[in-house]
Every structure is written in structure tokens, then in C-alpha cells.
C-alpha positions as CSV (number, residue, x, y, z in Angstrom):
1,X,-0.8,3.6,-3.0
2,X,1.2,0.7,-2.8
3,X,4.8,1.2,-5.1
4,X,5.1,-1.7,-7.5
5,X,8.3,-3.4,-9.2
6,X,7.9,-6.0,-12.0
7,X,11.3,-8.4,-12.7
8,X,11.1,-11.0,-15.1
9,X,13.5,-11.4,-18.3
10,X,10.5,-12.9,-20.7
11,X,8.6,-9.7,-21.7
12,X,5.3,-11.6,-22.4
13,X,5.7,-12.7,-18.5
14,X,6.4,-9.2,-17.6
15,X,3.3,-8.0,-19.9
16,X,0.7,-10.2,-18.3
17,X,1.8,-9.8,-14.7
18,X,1.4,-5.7,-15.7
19,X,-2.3,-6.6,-17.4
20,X,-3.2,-8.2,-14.4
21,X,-2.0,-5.9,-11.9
22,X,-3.8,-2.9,-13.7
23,X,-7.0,-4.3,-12.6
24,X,-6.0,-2.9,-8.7
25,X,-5.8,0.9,-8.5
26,X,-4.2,0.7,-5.1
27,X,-0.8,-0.8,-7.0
28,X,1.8,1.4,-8.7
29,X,3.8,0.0,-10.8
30,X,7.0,2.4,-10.8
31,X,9.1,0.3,-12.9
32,X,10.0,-2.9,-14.7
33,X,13.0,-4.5,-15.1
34,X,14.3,-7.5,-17.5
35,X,17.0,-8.7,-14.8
36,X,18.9,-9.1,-11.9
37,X,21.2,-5.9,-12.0
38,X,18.3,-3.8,-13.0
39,X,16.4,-5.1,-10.1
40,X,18.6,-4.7,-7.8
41,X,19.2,-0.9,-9.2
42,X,15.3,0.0,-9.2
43,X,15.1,-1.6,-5.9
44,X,17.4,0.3,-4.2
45,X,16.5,3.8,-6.1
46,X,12.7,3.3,-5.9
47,X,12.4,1.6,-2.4
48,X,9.0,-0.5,-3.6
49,X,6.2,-1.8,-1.2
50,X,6.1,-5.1,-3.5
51,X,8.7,-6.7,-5.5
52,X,7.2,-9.5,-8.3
53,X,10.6,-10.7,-8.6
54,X,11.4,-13.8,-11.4
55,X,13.7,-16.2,-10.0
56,X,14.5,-18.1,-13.0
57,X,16.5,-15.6,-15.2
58,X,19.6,-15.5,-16.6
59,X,22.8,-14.3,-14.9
60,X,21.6,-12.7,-11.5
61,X,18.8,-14.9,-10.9
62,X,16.0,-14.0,-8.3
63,X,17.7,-15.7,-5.3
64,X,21.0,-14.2,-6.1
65,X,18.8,-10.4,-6.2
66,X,17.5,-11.2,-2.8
67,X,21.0,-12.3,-1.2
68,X,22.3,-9.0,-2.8
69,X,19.9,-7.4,-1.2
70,X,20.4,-9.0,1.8
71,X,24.2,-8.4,1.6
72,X,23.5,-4.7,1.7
73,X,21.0,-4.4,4.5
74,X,17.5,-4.3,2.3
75,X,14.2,-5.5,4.1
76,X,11.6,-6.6,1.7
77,X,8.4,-7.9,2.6
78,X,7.5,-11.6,0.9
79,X,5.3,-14.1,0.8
């Protein structure tokens, strides 16, 4: 089971990546966040396989969550 994060500030956005990711039972999604700072948070806590990380938001945008992460030593896999 691969551990799942969601980050987009437009909840409709957030709702159909969740509707669409429902349909693979190997995918759990442990959390969603509306932006950067609670990305960053649920990344660290939760330690996810997968980030679907936004990078047009508001304030911390998704480049700025990945530099953060960066900054303090967290390896994500992307494509």
C-alpha cells in the first residue's frame, strides 16, 4: 500500500484527484491538505510514498513546498 498525500487549495481540484485515485486500491490516501504549510506539516508527520502536490496556490506555492523540503533534508520521489 502505497501512502498518498493530496495538496491543492481549490477543493473541487482536490475532490476529483481523490475520485480518481479511489479507483486504485494499492493508493492510500492519508491526508489532504489546502496549502503549502499544511503540506509541508503532513509531509513531514506522514512521510508519504506519493505527494500530488499543486504548484499554483496561494502563499507557499508548490515550488516553495519542495525547496522547504529540500532545505530540511526530505527526499521525495517525482516525476
Amino acid at each position: 500500500m502505497l501512502k498518498v498525500i493530496v495538496v491543492d487549495d481549490e477543493p473541487l481540484a482536490r475532490k476529483g484527484m481523490l475520485v480518481r485515485l479511489a479507483a486504485f486500491a494499492e493508493l492510500d490516501v492519508v491526508a489532504q491538505c489546502s496549502n503549502g504549510d499544511e503540506a509541508i506539516s503532513a509531509i513531514l508527520e506522514l512521510k508519504p510514498d506519493v505527494v500530488f502536490l499543486d504548484v499554483e496556490m496561494p502563499g507557499i506555492d508548490g515550488f516553495a513546498v519542495l525547496k522547504s523540503l529540500q532545505q530540511k533534508q526530505v527526499v521525495l520521489p517525482y516525476i
